[in-house]
C-alpha positions in Angstrom: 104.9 57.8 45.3 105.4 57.5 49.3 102.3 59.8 50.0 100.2 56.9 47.8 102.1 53.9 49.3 101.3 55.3 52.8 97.8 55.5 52.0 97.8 52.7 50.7 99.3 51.1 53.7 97.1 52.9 56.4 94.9 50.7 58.0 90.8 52.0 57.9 90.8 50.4 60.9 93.0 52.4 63.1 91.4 56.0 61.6 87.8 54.7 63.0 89.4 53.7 66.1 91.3 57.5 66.3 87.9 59.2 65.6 86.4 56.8 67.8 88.2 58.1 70.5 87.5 61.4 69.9 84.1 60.7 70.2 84.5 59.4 73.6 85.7 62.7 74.4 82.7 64.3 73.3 80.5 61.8 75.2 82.0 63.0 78.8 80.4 66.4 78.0 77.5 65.4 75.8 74.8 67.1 77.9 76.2 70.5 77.3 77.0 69.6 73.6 73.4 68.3 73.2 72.1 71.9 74.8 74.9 74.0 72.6 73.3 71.9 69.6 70.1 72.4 70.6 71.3 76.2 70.2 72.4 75.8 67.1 69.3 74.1 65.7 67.6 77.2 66.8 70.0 79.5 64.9 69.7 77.3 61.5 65.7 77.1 61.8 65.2 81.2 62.4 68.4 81.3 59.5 65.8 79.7 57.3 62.8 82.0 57.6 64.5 85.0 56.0 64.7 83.4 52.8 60.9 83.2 52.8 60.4 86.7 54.4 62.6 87.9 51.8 60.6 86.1 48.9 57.5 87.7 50.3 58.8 90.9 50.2 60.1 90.7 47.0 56.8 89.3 45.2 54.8 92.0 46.9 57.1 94.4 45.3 57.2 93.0 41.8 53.1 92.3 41.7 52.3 96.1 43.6 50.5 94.8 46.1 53.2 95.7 48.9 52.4 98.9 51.5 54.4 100.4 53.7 53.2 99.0 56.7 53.3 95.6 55.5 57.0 96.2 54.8 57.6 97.3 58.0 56.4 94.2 59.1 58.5 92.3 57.4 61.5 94.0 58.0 61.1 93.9 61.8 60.7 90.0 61.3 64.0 89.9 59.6 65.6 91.7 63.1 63.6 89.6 65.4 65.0 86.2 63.5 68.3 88.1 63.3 67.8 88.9 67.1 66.9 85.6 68.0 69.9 84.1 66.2 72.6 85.6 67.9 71.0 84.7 71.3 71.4 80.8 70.3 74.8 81.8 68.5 75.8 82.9 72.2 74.6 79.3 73.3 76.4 77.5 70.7 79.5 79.4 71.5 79.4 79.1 74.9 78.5 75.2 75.5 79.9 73.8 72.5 83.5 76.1 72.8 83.4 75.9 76.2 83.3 71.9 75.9 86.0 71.6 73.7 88.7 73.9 76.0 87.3 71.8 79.1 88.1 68.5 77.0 91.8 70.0 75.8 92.0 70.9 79.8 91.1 67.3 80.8 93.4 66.0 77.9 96.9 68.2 79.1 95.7 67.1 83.3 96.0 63.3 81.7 98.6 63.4 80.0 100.2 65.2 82.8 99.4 62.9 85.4 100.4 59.5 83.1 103.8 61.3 82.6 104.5 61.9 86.1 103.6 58.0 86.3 106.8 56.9 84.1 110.1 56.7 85.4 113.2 58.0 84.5 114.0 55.7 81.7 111.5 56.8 79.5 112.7 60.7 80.0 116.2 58.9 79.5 114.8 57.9 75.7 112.3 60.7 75.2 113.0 64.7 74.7 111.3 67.2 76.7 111.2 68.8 73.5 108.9 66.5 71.9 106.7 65.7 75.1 106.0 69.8 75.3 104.6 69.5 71.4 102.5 66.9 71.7 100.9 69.1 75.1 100.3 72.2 73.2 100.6 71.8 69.6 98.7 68.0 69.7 96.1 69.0 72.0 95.4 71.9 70.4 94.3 70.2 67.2 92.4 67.8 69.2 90.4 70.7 71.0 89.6 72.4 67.4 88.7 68.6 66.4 85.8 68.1 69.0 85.2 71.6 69.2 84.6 73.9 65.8 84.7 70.4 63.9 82.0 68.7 65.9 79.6 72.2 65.5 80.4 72.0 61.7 79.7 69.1 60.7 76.4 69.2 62.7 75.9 72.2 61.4 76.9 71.7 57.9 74.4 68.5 57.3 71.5 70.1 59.4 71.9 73.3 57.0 71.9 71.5 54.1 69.3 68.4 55.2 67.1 71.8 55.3 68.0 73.7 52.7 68.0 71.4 50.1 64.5 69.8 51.2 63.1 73.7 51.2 64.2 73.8 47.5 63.0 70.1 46.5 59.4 71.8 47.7 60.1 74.9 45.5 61.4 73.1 42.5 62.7 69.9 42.4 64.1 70.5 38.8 65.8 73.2 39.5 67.3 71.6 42.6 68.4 68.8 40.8 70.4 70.8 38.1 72.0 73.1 41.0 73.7 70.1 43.0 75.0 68.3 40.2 78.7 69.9 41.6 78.2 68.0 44.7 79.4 64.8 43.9 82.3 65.6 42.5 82.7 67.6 46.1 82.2 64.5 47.8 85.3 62.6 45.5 87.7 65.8 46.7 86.8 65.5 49.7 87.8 62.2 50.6 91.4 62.8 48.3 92.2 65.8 49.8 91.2 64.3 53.6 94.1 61.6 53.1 97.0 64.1 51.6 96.4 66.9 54.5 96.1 64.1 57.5 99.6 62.6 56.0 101.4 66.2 55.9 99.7 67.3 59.1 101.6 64.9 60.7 104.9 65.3 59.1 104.0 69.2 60.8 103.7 67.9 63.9 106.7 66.1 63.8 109.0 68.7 62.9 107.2 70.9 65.1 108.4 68.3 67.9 112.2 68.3 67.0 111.8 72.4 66.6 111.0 72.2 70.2 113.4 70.0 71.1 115.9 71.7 69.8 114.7 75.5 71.2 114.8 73.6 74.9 117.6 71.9 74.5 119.5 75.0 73.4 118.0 77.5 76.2 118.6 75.4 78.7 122.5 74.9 77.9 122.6 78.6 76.9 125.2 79.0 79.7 127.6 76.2 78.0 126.7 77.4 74.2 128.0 80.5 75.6 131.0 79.8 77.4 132.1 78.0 74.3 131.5 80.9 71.9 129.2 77.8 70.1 126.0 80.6 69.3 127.1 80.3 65.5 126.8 76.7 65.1 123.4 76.6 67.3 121.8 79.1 65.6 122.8 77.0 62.2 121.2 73.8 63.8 118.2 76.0 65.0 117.5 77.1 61.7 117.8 73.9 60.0 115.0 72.6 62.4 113.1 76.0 62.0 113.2 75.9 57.9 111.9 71.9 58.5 109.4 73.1 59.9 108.0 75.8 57.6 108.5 73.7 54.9 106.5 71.1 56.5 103.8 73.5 57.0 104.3 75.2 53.3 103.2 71.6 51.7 100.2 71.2 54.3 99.4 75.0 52.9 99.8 73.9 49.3 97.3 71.2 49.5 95.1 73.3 52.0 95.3 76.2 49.5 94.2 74.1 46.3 91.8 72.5 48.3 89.8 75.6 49.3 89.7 77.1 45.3 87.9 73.9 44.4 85.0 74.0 47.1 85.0 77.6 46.0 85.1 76.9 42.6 82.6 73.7 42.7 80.1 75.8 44.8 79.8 78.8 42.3 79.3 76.4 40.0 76.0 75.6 41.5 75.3 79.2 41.9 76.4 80.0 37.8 73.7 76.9 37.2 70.7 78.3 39.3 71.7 82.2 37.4 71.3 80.2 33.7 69.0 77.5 34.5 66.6 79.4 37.0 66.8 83.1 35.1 64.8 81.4 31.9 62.4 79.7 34.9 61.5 83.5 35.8 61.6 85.0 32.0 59.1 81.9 31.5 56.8 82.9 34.1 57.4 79.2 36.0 58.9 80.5 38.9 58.4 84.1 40.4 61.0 86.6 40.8 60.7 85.9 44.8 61.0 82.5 44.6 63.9 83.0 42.7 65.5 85.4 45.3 64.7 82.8 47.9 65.9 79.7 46.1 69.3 81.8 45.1 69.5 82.2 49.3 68.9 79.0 49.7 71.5 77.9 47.9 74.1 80.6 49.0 73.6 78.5 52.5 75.1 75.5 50.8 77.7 77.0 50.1 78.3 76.9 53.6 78.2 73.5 54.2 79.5 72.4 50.8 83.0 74.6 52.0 82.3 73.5 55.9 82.5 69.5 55.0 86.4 70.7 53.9 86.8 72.4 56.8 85.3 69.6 59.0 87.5 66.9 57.3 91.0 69.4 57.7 90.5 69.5 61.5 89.6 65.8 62.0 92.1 64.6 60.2 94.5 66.5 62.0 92.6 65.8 65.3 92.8 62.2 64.7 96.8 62.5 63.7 97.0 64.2 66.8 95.1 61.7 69.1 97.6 59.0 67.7 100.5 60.8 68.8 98.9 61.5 72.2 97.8 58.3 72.6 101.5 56.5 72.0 102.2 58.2 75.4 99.4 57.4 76.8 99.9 54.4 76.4 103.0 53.7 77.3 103.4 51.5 80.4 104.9 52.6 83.6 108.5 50.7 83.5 108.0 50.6 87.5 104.6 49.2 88.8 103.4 49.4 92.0 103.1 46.9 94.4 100.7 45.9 96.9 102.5 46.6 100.3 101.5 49.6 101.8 103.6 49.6 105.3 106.9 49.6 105.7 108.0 47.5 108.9 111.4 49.8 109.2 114.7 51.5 107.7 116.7 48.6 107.5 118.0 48.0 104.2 118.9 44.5 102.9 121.0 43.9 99.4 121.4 40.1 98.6 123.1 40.0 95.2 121.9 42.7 93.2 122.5 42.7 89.9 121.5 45.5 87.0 121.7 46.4 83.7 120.0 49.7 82.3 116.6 48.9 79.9 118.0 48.6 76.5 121.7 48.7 77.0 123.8 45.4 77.3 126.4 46.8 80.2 126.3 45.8 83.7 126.4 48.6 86.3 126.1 46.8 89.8 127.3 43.4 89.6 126.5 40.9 92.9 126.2 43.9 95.2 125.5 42.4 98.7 124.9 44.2 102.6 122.8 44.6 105.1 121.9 47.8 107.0 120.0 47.9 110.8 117.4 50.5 111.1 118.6 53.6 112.1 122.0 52.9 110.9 124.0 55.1 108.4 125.5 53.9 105.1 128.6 55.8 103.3 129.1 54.6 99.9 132.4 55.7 97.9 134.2 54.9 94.8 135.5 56.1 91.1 133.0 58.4 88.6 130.9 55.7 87.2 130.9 52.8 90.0 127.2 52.3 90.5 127.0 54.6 93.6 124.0 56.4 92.7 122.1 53.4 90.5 122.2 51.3 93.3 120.6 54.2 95.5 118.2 54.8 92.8 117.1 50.7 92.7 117.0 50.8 96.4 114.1 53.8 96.0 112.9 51.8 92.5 113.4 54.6 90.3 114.4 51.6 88.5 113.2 48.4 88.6 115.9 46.0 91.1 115.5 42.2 90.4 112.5 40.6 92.1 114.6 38.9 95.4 117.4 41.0 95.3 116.8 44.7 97.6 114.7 44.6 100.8 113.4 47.4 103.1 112.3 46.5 106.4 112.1 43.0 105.3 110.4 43.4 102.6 111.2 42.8 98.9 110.5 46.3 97.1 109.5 45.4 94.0 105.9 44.7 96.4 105.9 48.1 97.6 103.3 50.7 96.9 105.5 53.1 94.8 104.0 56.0 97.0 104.5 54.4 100.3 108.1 53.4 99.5 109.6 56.4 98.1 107.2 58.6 101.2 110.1 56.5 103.2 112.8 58.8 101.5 114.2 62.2 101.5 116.5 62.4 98.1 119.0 65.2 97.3 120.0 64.1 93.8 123.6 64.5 92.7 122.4 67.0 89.8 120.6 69.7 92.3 117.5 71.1 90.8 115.9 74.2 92.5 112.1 75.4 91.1 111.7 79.1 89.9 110.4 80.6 93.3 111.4 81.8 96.6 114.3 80.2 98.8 111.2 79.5 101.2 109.0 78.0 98.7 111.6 75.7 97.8 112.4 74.2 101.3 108.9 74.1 101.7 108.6 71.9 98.4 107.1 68.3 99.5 105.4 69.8 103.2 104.0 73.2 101.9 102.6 73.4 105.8 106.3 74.2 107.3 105.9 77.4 109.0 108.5 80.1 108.5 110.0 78.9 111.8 110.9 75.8 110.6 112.3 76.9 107.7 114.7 79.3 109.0 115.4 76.3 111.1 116.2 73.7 108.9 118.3 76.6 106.9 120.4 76.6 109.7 120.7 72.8 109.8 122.3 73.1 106.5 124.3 76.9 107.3 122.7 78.5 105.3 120.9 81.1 106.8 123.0 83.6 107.3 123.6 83.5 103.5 119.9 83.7 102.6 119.2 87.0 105.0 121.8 89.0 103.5 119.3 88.4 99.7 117.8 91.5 99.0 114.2 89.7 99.8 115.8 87.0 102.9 113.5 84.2 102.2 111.3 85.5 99.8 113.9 85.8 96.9 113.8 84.3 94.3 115.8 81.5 92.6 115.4 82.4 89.2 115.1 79.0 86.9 116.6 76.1 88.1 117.8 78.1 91.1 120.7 80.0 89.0 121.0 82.7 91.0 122.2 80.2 93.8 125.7 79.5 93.5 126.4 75.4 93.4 126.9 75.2 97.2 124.1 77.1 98.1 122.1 75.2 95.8 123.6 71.9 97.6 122.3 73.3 101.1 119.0 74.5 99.6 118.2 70.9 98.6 119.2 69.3 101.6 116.8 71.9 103.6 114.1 70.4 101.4 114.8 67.1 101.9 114.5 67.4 105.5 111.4 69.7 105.6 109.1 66.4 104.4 110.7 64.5 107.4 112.3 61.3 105.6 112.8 58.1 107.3 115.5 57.6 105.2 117.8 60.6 104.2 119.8 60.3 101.0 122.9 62.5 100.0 123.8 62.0 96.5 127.4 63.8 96.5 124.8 66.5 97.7 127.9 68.4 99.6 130.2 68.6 96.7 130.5 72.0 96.5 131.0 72.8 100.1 133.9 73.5 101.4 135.3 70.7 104.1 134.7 72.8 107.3 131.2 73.5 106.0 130.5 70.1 105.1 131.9 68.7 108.7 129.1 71.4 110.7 126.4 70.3 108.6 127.1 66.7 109.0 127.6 67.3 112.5 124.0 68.7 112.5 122.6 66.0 110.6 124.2 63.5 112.7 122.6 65.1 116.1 119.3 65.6 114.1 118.9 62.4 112.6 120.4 60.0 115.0 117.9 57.8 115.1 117.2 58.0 111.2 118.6 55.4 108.5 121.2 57.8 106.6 122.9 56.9 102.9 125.4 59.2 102.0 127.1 59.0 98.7 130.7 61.0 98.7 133.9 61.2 96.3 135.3 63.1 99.8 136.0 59.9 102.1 135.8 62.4 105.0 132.0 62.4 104.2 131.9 59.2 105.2 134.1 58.1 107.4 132.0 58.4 110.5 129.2 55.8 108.9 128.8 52.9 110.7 129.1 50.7 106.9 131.2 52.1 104.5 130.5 50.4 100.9 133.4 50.9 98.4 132.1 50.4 94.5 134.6 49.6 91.7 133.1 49.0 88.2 130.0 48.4 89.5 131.1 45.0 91.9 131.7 45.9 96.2 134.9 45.6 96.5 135.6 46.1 100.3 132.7 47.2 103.1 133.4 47.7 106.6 133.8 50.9 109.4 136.4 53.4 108.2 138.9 51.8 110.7 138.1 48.0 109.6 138.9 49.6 105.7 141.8 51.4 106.7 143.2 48.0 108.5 143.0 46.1 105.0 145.1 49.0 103.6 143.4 48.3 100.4 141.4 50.3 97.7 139.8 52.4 100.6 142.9 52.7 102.2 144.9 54.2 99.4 141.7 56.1 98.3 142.4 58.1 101.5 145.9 58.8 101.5 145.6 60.3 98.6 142.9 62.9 99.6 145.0 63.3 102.8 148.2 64.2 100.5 146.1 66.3 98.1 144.4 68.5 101.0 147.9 69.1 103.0 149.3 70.7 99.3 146.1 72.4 99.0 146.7 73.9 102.1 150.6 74.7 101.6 149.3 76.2 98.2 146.8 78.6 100.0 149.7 79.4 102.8 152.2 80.4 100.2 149.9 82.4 98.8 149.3 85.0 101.9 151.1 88.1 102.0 
């Protein structure tokens, strides 16, 4: 009942639009489609001379009047055409193949590309999961769509176009009583078509949440095993996994009565042409080489007749496909760019800033206002869940600020040129995230021109060097996947390195030093501060001794600034700040009496 109330429901509209678009594909590489087509004409033209050889042969044979050097002939025509074929089966392949893996390659660089356009909200409401099916699995069917689908059906009505015009000239009864299959062919065609495109995409779907599930679980394989969880994973994983063979068992049900019929319905014509045609010869109205040639004749129908099943299979999952593509494709960018190309300077303006997460009703930063000169450096502290790092991340406009509300150098950044204004910045995200490759590689991530120099440098910056030579490859070690053979302050370091190698105008720490110890933290700040004096610097710190030397200290509670100043103006109001202090002071000294009672 749902499968016919879908169809039912499913616009014609949309599935011309979908095939139109795979079309348009087609059209970017059309002259080497029109040359592998041309190929394949000439493969289906020598493909129907050896009928007609063949029927030569065979009424020479049957009348007596055949010699052996007349055979000889003949069979060294059949391995010329033969010859011939497979040099324009070779052109075929190569330019019609070879367009359909360039138009997957151009297909996976787009998608690629408008992905890396969308900001973090979308990856906040979409899995990775799902995003990595629709690049293999989706354009996959797409390549096989305007690939192996476009030669078939090209193929498939040139081949019959010929074949059944060779046998109207033969006998045009005899053709008539062998296609009387096809329109019923025709009718399961289009029946079939609907059912497979509707299950196809109820496989890619669980295919999607398959993957979803397999990333989700390897990359928390580290929490699914400190929990002793691997039971109830592998439950969930094989929920998913039996989803998804299910899925593909009904697409195989319908595929696999689908392909009996166009068997079935194509021997059909062949049992007619046995009955009809074997009294034809008996009679003497048709000779026993004609016969031979019209029953290879029609043998090449069957090709066509099973190829027009094939050909609607992969479009229809081609055109599924495109749809779920095209969804992303055409999403819209949540941040657009603006039209301001320069930035003026580092100073940073807030003037009530206000800002609620896309699609949720709770306010994070609530009248947020400051100013910041060029070259100065901002601390900002407060509880887990203050609006610390959103308001750095609207500053940057990984999300969208209120028009009016954030300025840089002056300028309102919802203006900016997306790639000018976050050039401005060197990031080091609360959450480090290191790339599979060498320690090197990944300082050198954003300026891949930093000579080795400079990267040992800037490791020292950030005290790490010393650390790094002591690897069993220094510099060239590597990281493994998201740097976890890094402990978490190494990690920290790392990340900062990077951030400095591209040379930011504007440095930003995200709690990037909380897993340093404090006399480690005070030498690389120490560095930083000699090394960036004349940089803007935002610095984002539970540890108030991160901060304390910045010359504007913001203090966030529940998303609304609740006290700003120098660390000596917020210890003078002996408020929030103040007590926010005192109580790291107090924890630190029994820290410290803990670790002295502890020595021998």
């Amino acid at each position: 009942m749902s499968d016919r109330k879908s169809a039912g429901s499913r616009p014609n509209g949309e599935s011309t639009h979908l095939l139109r678009l795979l079309l348009a594909r087609l059209a970017k590489h059309r002259k080497a489609i029109a040359i592998g087509l041309l190929a394949l004409i000439g493969v289906d033209g020598l493909q129907l001379i050896v009928p007609k050889i063949i029927e030569r042969i065979v009424d020479d044979l049957a009348r007596g009047t055949a010699t052996a050097e007349k055979l000889w002939i003949l069979a060294g025509g059949v391995v010329a055409v033969y010859v011939g074929m497979g040099l324009f089966r070779f052109g075929w392949r190569y330019f019609i193949i070879g367009s359909s893996h360039r138009i997957a390659r151009d297909l996976r660089q787009e998608l690629y590309d408008h992905l890396q356009s969308l900001s973090p909200q979308y990856y906040d409401r979409t899995k990775v999961g799902d995003i990595m099916a629709h690049a293999t699995n989706d354009v996959r069917a797409v390549q096989m769509a305007t690939g192996m689908a476009t030669l078939a059906s090209f193929d498939s009505l040139l081949l019959m176009a010929a074949s059944i015009s060779i046998m109207i000239s033969m006998n045009l009864k005899l053709t008539l009583l062998s296609l009387i299959p096809l329109p019923i062919l025709s009718f399961a065609m289009l029946w079939f078509g609907k059912m497979v495109h509707r299950r196809f995409t109820r496989v890619q779907e669980a295919f999607s949440h398959l993957s979803e599930k397999t990333q989700e679980s390897l990359s928390g394989v580290r929490v699914i095993k400190a929990y002793g969880d691997e039971d109830s994973e592998i439950d969930l994983f094989s929920e998913k996994a039996r989803d998804c063979a299910d899925q593909n068992i009904d697409l195989a049900k319908v595929w696999g009565l689908f392909m009996p019929i166009i068997h079935g319905l194509a021997f059909a014509s062949l049992a007619i042409l046995l009955g009809a045609g074997g009294r034809m010869v008996i009679r003497g109205t048709v000779s026993l080489g004609q016969f031979v040639a019209f029953s290879n004749y029609l043998m090449m129908l069957i090709w066509p007749m099973m190829a027009v099943g094939w050909v609607v299979n992969m479009l229809q999952r081609g055109t599924a496909s495109m749809k779920r593509l095209q969804k992303i494709l055409r999403t819209p960018p949540d941040v657009e760019s603006g039209d301001t190309e320069q930035v003026p300077d580092t100073s940073i303006r807030v003037d009530g800033l206000s800002f609620t997460y896309p699609g949720t009703d709770t306010v994070v930063l609530e009248d947020v206002s400051f100013s910041l000169p060029s070259g100065g450096s901002l601390g900002i502290v407060g509880r887990t869940g203050a609006g610390k790092t959103t308001l750095v991340e609207v500053m940057m406009r990984m999300y969208d600020p209120p028009p009016g509300t954030v300025f840089l150098g002056g300028e309102d950044v919802t203006r900016m040129d997306l790639e000018a204004l976050r050039g401005v910045f060197g990031y080091v995200p609360q959450e480090t995230f290191l790339f599979a490759m060498s320690v090197a590689d990944n300082i050198r991530f954003g300026n891949e021109n930093l000579p080795p120099e400079r990267v040992e440098e800037l490791a020292r910056t950030v005290d790490i060097h010393e650390e790094v030579i002591k690897f069993p490859d220094g510099y060239d070690t590597l990281v493994g996947e998201r740097g976890v053979s890094l402990s978490g302050g190494q990690k920290q370091r790392v990340a900062i390195a990077r951030a400095l190698g591209v040379g930011p105008e504007i440095l930003v720490l995200d709690d990037a030093l909380s897993n340093v110890d404090t006399e480690t933290e005070a030498a690389i700040l120490e560095r930083l501060g000699e090394k960036l004096a004349d940089r803007t610097n935002v610095i984002i710190a539970h540890r108030i001794s991160t901060v304390k030397g910045c010359d504007l200290i913001l203090v966030l509670d529940g998303g609304r600034l609740v006290e700003s100043g120098t660390h000596e103006e917020l210890m003078a109001l002996d408020g929030f700040y103040a007590d926010l202090y005192r109580m790291q002071q107090l924890e630190e000294e029994a820290m410290d009496e803990s670790e002295e009672g502890e020595e021998p």
